[in-house]
mmJSON file of the N, C-alpha and C atoms, coordinates in Angstrom:
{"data_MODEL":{"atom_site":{
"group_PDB":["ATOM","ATOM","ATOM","ATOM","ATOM","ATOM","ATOM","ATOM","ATOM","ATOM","ATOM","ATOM","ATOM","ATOM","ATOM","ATOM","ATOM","ATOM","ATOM","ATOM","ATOM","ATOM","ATOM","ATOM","ATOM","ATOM","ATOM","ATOM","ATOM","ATOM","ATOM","ATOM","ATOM","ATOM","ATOM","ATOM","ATOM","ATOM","ATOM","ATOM","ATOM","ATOM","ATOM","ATOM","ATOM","ATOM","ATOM","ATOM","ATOM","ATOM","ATOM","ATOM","ATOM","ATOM","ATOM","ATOM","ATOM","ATOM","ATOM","ATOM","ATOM","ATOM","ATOM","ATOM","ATOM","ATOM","ATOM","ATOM","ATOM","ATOM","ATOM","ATOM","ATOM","ATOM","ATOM","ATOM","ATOM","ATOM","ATOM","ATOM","ATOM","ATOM","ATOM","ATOM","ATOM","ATOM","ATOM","ATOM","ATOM","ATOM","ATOM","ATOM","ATOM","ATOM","ATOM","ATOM","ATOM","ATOM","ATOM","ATOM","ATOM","ATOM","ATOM","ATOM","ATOM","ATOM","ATOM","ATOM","ATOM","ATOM","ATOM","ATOM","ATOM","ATOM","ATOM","ATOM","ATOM","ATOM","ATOM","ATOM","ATOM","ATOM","ATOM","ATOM","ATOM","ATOM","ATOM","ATOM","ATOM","ATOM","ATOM","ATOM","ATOM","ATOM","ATOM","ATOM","ATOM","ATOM","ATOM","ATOM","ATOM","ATOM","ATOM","ATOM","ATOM","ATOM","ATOM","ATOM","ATOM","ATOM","ATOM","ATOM","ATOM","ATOM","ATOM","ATOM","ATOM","ATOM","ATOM","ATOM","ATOM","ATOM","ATOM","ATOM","ATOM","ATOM","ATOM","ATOM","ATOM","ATOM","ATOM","ATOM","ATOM","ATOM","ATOM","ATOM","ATOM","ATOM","ATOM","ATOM","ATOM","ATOM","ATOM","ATOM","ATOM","ATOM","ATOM","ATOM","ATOM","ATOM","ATOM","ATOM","ATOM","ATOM","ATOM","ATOM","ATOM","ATOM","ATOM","ATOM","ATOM","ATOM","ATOM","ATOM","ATOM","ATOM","ATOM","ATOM","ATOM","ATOM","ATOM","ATOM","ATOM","ATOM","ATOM","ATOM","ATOM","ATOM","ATOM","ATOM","ATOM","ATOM"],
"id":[1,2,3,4,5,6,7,8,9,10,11,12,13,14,15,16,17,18,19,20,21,22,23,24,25,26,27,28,29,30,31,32,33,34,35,36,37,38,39,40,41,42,43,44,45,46,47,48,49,50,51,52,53,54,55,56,57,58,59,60,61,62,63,64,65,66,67,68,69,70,71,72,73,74,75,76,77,78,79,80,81,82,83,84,85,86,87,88,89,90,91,92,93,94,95,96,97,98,99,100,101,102,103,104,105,106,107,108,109,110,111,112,113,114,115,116,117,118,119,120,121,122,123,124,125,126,127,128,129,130,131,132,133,134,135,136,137,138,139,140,141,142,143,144,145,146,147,148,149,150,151,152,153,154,155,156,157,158,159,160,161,162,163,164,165,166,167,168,169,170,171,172,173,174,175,176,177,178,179,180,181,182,183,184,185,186,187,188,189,190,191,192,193,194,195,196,197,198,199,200,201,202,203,204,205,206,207,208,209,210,211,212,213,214,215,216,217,218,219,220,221,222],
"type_symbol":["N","C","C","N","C","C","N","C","C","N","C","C","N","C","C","N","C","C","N","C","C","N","C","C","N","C","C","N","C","C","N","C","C","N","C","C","N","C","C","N","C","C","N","C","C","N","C","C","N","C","C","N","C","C","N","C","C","N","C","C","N","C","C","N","C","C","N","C","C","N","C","C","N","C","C","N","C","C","N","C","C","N","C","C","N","C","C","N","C","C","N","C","C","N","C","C","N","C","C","N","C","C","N","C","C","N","C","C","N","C","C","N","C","C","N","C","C","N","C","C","N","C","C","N","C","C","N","C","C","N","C","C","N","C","C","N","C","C","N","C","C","N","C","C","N","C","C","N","C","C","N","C","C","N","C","C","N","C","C","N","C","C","N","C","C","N","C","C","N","C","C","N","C","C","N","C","C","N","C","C","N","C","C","N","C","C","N","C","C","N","C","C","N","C","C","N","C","C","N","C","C","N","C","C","N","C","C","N","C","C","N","C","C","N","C","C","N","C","C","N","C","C"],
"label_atom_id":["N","CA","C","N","CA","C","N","CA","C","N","CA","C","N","CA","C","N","CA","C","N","CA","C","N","CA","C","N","CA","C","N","CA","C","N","CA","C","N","CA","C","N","CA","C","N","CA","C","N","CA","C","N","CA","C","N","CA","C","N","CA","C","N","CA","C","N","CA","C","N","CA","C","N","CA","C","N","CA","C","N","CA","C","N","CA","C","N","CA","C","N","CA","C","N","CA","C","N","CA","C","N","CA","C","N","CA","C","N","CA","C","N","CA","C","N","CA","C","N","CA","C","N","CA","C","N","CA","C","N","CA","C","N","CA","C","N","CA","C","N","CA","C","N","CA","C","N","CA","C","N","CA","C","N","CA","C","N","CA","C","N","CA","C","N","CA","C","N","CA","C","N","CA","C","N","CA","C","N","CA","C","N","CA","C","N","CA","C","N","CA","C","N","CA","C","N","CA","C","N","CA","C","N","CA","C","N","CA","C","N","CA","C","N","CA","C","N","CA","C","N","CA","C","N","CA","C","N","CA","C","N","CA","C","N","CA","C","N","CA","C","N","CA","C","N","CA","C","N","CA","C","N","CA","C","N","CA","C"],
"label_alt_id":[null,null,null,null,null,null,null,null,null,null,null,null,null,null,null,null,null,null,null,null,null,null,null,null,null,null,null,null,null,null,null,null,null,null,null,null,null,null,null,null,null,null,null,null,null,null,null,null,null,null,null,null,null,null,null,null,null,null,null,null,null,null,null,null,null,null,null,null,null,null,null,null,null,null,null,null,null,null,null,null,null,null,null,null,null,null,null,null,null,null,null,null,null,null,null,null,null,null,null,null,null,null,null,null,null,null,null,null,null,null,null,null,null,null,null,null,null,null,null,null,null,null,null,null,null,null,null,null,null,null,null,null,null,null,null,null,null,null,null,null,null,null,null,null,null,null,null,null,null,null,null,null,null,null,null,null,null,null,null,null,null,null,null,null,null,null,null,null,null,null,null,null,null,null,null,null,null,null,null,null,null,null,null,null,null,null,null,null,null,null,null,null,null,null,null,null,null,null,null,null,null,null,null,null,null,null,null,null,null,null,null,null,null,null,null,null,null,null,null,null,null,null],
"label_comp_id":["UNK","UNK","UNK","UNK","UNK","UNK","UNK","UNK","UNK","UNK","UNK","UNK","UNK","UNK","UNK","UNK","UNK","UNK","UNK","UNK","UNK","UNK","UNK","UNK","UNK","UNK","UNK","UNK","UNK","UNK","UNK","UNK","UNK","UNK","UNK","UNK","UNK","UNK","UNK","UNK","UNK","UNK","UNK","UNK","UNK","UNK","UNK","UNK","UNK","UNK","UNK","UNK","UNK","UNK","UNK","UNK","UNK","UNK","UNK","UNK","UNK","UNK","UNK","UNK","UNK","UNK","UNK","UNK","UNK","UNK","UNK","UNK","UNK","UNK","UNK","UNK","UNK","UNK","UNK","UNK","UNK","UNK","UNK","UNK","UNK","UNK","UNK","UNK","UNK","UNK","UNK","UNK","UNK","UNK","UNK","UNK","UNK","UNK","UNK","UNK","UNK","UNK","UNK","UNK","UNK","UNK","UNK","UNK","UNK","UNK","UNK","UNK","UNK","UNK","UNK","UNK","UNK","UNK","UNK","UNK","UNK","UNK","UNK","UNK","UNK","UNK","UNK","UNK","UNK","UNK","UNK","UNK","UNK","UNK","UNK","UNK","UNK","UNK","UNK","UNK","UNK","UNK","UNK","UNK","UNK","UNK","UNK","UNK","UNK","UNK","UNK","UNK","UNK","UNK","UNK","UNK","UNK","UNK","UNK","UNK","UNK","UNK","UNK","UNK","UNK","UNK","UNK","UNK","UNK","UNK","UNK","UNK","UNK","UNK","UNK","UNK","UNK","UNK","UNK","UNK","UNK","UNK","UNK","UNK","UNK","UNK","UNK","UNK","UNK","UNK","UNK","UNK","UNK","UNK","UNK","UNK","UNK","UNK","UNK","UNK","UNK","UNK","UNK","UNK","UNK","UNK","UNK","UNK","UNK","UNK","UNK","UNK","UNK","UNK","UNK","UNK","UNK","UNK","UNK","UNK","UNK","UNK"],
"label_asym_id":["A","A","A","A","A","A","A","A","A","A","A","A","A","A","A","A","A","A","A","A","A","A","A","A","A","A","A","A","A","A","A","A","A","A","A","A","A","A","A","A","A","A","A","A","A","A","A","A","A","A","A","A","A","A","A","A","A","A","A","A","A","A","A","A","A","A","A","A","A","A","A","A","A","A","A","A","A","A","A","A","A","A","A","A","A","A","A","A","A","A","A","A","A","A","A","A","A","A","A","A","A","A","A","A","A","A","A","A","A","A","A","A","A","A","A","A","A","A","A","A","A","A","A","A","A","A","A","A","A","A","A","A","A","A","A","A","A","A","A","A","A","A","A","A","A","A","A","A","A","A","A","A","A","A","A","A","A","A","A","A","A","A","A","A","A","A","A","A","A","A","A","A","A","A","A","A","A","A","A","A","A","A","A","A","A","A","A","A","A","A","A","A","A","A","A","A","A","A","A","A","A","A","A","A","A","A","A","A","A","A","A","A","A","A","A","A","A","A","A","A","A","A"],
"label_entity_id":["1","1","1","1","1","1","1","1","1","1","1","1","1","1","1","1","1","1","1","1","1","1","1","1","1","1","1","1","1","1","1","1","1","1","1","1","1","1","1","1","1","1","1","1","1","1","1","1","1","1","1","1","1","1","1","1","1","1","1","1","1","1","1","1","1","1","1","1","1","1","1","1","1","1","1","1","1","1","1","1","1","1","1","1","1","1","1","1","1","1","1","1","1","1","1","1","1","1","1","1","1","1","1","1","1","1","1","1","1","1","1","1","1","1","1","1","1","1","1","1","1","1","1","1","1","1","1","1","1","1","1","1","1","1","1","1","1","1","1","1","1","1","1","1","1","1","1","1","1","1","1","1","1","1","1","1","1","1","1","1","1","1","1","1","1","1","1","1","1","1","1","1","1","1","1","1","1","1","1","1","1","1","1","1","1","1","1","1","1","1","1","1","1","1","1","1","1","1","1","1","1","1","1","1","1","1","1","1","1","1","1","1","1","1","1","1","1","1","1","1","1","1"],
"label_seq_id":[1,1,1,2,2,2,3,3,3,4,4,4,5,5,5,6,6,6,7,7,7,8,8,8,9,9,9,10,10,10,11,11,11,12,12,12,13,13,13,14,14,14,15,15,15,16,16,16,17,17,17,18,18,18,19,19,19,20,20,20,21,21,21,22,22,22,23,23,23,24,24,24,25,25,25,26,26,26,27,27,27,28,28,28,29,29,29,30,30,30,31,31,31,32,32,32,33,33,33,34,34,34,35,35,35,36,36,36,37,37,37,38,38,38,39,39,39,40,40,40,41,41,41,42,42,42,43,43,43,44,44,44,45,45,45,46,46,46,47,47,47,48,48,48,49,49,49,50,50,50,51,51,51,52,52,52,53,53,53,54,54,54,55,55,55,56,56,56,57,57,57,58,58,58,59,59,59,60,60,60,61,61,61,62,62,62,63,63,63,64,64,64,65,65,65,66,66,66,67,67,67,68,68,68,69,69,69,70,70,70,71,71,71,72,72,72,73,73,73,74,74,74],
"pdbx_PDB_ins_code":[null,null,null,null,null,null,null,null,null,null,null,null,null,null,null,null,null,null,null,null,null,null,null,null,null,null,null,null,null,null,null,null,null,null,null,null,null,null,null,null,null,null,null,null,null,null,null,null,null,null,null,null,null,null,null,null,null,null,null,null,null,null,null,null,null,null,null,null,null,null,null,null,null,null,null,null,null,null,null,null,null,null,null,null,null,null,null,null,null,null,null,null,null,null,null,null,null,null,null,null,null,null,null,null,null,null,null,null,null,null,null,null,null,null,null,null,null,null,null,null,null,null,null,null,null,null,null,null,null,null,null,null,null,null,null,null,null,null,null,null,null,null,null,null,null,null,null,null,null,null,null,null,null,null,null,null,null,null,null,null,null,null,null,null,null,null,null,null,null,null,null,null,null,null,null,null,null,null,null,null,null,null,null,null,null,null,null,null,null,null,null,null,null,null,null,null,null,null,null,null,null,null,null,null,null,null,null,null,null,null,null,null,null,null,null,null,null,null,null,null,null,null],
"Cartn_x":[-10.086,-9.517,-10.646,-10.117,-11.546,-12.021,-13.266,-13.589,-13.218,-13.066,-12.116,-11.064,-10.215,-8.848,-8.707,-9.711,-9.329,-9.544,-10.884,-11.121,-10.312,-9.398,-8.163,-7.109,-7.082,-5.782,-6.164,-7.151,-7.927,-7.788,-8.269,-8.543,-7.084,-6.008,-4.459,-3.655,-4.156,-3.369,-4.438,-5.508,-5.995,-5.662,-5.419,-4.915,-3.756,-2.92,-1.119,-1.343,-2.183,-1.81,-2.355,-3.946,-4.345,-3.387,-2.62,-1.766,-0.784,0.271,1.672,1.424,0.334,0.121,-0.626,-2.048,-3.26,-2.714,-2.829,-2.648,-1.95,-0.713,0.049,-0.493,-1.208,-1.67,-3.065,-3.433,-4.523,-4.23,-2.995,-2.655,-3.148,-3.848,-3.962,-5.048,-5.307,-6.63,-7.673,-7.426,-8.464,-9.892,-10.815,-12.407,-12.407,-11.471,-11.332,-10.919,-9.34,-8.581,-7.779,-8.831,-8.685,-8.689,-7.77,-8.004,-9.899,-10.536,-12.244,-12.324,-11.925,-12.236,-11.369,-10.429,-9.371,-10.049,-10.912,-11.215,-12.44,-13.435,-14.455,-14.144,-12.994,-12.493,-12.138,-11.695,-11.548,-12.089,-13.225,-14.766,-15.19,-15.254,-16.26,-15.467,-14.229,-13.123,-13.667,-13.617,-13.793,-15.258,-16.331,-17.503,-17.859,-17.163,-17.742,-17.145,-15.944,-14.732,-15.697,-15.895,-16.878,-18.161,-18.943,-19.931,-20.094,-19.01,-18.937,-18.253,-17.714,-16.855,-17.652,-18.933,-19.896,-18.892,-17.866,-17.257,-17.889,-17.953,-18.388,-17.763,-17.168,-15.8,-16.813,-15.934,-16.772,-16.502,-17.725,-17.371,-15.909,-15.318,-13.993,-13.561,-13.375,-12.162,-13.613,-15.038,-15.775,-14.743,-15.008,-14.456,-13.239,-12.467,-11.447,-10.901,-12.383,-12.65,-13.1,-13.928,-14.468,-12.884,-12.269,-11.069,-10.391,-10.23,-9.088,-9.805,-11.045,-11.44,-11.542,-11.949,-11.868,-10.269,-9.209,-7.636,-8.027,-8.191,-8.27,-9.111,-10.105,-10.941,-10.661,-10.294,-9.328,-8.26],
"Cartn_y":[-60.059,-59.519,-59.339,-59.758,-59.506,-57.897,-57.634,-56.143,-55.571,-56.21,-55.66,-55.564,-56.032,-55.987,-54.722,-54.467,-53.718,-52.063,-52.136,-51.296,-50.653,-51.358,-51.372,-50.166,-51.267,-50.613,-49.179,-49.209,-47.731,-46.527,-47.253,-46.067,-45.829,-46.54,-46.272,-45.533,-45.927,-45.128,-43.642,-43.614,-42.63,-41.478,-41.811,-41.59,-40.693,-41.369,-41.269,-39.795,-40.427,-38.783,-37.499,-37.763,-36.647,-36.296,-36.73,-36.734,-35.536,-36.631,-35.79,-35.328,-35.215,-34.274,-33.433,-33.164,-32.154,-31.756,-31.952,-31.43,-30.32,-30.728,-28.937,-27.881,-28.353,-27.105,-26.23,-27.146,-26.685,-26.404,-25.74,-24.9,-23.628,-23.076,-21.784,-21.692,-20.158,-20.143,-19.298,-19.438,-18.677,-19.074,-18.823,-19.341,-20.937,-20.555,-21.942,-23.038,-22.448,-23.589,-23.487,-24.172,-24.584,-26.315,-26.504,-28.13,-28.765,-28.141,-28.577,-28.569,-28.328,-28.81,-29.822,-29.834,-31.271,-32.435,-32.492,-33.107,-33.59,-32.624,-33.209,-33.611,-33.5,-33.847,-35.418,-35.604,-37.092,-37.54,-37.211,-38.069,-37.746,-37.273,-37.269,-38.568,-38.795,-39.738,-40.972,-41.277,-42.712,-42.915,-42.081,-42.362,-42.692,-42.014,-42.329,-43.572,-43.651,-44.684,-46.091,-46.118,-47.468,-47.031,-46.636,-46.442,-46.649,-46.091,-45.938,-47.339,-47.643,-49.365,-49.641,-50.008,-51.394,-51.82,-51.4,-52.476,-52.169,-53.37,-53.725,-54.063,-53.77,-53.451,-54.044,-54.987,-55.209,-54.207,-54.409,-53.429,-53.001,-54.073,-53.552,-52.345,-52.568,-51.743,-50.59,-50.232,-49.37,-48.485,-49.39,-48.963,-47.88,-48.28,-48.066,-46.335,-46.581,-44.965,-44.067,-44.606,-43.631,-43.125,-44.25,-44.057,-42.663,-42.836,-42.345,-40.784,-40.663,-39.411,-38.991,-39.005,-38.557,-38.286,-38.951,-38.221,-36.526,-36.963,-35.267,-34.567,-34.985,-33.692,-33.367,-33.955,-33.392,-33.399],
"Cartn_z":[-43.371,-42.148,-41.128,-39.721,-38.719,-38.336,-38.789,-38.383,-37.556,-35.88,-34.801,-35.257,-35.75,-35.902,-37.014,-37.555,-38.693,-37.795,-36.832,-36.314,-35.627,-35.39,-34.005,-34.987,-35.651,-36.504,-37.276,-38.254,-38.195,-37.073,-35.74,-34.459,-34.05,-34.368,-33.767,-34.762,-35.925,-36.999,-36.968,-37.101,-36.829,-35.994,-34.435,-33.259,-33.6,-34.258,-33.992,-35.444,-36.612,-37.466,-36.8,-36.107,-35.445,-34.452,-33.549,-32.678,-32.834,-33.937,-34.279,-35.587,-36.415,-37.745,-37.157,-36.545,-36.55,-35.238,-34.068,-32.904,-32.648,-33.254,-32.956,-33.665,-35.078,-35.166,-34.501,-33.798,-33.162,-31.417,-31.448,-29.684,-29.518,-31.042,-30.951,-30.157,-29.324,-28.427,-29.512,-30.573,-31.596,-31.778,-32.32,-32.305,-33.214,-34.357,-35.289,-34.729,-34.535,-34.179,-32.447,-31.894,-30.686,-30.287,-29.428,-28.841,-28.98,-28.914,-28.794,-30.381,-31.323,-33.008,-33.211,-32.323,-32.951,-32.603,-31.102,-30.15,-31.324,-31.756,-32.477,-34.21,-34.541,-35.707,-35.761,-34.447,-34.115,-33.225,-33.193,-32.822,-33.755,-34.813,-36.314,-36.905,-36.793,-37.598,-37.496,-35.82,-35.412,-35.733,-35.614,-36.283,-37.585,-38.95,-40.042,-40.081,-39.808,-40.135,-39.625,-38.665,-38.2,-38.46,-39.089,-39.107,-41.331,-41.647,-42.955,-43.8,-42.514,-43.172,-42.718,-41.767,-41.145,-40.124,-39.549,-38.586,-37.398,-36.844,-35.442,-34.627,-33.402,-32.706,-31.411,-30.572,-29.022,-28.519,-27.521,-26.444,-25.816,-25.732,-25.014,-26.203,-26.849,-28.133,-28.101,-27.775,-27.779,-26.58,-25.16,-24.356,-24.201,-25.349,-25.381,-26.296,-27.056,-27.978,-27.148,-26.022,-25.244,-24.309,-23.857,-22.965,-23.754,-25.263,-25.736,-26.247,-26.544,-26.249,-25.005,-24.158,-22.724,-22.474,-22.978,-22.629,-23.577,-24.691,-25.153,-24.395,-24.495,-24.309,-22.524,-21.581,-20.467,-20.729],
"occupancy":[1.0,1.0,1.0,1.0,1.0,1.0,1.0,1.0,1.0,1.0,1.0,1.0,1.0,1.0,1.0,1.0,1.0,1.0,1.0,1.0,1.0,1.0,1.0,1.0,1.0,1.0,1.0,1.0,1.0,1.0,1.0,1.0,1.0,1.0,1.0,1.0,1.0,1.0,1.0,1.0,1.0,1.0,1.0,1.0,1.0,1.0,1.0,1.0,1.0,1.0,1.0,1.0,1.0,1.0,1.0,1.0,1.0,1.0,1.0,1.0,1.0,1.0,1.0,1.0,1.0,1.0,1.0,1.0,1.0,1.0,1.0,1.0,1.0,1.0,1.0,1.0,1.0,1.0,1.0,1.0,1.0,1.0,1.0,1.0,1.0,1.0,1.0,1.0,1.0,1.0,1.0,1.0,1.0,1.0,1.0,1.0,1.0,1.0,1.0,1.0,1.0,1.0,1.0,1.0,1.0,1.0,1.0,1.0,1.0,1.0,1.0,1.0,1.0,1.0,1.0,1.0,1.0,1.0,1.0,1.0,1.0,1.0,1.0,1.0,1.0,1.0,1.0,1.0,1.0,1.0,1.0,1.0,1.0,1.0,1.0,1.0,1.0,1.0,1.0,1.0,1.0,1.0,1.0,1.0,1.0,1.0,1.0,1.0,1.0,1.0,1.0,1.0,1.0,1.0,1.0,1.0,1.0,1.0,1.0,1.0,1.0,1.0,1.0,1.0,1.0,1.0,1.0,1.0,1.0,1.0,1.0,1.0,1.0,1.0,1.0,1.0,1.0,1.0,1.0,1.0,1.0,1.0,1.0,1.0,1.0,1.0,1.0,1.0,1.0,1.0,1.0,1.0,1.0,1.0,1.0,1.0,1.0,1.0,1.0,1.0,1.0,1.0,1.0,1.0,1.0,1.0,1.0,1.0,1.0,1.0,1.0,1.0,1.0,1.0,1.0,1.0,1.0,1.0,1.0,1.0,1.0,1.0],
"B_iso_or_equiv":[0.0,0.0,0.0,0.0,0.0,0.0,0.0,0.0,0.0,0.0,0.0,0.0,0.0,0.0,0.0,0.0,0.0,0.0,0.0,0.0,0.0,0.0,0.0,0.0,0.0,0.0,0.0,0.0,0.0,0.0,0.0,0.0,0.0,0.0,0.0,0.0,0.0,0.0,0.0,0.0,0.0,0.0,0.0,0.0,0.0,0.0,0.0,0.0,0.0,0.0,0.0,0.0,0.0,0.0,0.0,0.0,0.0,0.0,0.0,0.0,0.0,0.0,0.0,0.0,0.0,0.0,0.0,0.0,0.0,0.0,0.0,0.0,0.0,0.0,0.0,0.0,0.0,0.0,0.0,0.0,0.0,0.0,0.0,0.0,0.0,0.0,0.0,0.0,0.0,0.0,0.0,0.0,0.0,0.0,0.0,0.0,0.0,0.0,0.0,0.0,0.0,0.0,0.0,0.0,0.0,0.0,0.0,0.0,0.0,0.0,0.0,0.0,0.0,0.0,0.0,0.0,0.0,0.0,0.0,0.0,0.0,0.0,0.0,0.0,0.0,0.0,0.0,0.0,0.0,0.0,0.0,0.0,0.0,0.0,0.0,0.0,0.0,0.0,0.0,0.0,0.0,0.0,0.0,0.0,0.0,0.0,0.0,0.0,0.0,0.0,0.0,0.0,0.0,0.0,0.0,0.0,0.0,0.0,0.0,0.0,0.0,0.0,0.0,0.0,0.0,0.0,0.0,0.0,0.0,0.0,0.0,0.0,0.0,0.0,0.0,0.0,0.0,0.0,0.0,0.0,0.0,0.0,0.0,0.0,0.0,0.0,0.0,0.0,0.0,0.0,0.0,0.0,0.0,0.0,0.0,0.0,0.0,0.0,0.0,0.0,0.0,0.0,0.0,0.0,0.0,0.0,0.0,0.0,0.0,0.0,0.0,0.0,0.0,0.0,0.0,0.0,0.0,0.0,0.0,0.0,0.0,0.0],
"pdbx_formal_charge":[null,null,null,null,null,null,null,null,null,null,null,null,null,null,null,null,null,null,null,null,null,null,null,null,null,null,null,null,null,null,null,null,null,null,null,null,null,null,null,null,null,null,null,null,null,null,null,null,null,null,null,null,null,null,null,null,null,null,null,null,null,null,null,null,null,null,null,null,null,null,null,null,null,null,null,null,null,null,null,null,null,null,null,null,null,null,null,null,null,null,null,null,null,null,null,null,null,null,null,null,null,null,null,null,null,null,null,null,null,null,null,null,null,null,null,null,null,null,null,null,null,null,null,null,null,null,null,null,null,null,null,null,null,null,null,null,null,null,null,null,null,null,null,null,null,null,null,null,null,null,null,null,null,null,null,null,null,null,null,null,null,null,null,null,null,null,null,null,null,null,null,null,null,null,null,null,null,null,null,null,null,null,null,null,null,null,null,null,null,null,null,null,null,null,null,null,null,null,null,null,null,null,null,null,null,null,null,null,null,null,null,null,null,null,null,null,null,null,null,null,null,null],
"auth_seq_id":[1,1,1,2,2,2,3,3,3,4,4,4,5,5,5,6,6,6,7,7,7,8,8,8,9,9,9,10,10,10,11,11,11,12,12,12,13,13,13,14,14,14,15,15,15,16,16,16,17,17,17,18,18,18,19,19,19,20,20,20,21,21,21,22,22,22,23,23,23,24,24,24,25,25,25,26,26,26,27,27,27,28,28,28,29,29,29,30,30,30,31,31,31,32,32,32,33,33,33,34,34,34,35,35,35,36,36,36,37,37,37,38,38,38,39,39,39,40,40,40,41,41,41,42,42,42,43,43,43,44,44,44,45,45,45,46,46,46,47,47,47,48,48,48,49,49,49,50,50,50,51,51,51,52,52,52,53,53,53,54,54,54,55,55,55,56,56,56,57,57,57,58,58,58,59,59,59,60,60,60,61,61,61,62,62,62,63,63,63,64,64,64,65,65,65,66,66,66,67,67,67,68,68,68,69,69,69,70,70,70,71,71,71,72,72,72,73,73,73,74,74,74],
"auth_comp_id":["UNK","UNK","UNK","UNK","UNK","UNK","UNK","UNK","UNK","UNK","UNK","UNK","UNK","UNK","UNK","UNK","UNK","UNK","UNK","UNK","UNK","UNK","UNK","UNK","UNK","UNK","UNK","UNK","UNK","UNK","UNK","UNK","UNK","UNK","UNK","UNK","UNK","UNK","UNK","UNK","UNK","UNK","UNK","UNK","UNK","UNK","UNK","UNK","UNK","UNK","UNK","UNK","UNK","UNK","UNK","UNK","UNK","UNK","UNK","UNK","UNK","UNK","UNK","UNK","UNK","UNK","UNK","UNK","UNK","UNK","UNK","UNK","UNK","UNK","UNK","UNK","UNK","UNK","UNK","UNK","UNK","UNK","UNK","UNK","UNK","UNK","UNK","UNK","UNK","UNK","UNK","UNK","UNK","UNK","UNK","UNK","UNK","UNK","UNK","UNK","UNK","UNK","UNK","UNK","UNK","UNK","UNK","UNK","UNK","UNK","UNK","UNK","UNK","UNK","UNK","UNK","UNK","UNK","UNK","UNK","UNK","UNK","UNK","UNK","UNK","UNK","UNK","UNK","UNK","UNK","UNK","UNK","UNK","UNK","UNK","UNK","UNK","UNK","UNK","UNK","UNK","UNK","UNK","UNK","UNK","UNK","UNK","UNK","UNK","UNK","UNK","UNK","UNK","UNK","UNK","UNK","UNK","UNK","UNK","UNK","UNK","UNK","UNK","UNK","UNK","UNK","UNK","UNK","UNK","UNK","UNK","UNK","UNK","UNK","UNK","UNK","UNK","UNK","UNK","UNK","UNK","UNK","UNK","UNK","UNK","UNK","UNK","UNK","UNK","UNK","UNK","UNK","UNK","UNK","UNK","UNK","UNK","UNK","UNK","UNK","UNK","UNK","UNK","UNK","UNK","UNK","UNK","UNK","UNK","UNK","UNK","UNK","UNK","UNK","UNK","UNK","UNK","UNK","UNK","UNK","UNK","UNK"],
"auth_asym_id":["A","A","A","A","A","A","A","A","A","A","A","A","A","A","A","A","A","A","A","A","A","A","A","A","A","A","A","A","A","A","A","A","A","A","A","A","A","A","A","A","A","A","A","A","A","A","A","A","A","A","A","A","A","A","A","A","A","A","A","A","A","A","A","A","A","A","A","A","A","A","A","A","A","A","A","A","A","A","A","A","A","A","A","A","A","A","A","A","A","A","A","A","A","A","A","A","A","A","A","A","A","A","A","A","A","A","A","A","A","A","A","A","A","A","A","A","A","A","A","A","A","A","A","A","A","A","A","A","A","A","A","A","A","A","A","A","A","A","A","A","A","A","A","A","A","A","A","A","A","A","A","A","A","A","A","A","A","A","A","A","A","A","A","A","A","A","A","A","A","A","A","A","A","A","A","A","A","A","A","A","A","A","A","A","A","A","A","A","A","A","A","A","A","A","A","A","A","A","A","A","A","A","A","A","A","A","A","A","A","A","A","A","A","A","A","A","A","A","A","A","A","A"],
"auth_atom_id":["N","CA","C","N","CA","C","N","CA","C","N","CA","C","N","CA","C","N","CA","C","N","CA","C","N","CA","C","N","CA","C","N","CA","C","N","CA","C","N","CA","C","N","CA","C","N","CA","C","N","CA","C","N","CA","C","N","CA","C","N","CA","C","N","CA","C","N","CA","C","N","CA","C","N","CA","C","N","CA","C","N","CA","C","N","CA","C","N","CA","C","N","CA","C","N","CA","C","N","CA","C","N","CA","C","N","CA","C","N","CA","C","N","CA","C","N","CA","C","N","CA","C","N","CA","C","N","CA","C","N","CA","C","N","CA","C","N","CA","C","N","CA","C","N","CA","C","N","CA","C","N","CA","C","N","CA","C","N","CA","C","N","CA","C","N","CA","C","N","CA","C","N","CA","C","N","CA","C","N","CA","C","N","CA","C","N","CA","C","N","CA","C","N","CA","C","N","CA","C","N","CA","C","N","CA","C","N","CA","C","N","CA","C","N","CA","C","N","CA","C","N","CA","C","N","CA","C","N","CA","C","N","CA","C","N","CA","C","N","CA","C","N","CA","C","N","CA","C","N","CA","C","N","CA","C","N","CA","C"],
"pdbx_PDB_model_num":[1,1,1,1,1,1,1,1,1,1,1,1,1,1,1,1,1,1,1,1,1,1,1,1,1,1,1,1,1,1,1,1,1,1,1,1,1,1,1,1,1,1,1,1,1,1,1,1,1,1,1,1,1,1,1,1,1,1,1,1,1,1,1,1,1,1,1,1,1,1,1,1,1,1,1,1,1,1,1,1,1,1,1,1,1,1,1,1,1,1,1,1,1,1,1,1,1,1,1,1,1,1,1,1,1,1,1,1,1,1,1,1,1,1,1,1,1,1,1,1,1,1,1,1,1,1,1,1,1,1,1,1,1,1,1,1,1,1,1,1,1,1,1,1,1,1,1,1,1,1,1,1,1,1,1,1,1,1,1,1,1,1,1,1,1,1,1,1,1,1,1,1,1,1,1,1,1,1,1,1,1,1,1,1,1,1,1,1,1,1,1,1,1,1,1,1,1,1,1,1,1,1,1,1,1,1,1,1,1,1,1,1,1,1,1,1,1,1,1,1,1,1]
}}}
């Protein structure tokens, strides 16, 4: 399977459980669980995940992690 493609599919399935599994539980304004630990829970994700498989993703689909953190974290 091509590493982009795998990367893709990783960062979307990734995306969609942090999304509609982790997210709601993190609305609370408490010290733990606030939007800013979900935010770095999935930037820790997309890091080991490509970093821990070796995949190498072009720039665009880089582009595109940065795009999709920057929606959370504003």
């Amino acid at each position: 399977m091509n590493k982009s493609f795998l990367s893709l599919i990783l960062a979307v399935v990734g995306w969609a459980v942090f999304h509609y599994g982790l997210l709601p539980t993190f609305k609370g304004t408490d010290w733990i669980l606030n939007p800013y630990v979900y935010y770095l829970l999935f930037t820790a994700y997309l890091i080991v995940v490509n970093v821990g498989m070796r995949l190498q993703p072009p720039m665009a689909l880089k582009a595109l992690y940065v795009f999709m953190m920057g929606y959370y974290f504003y």
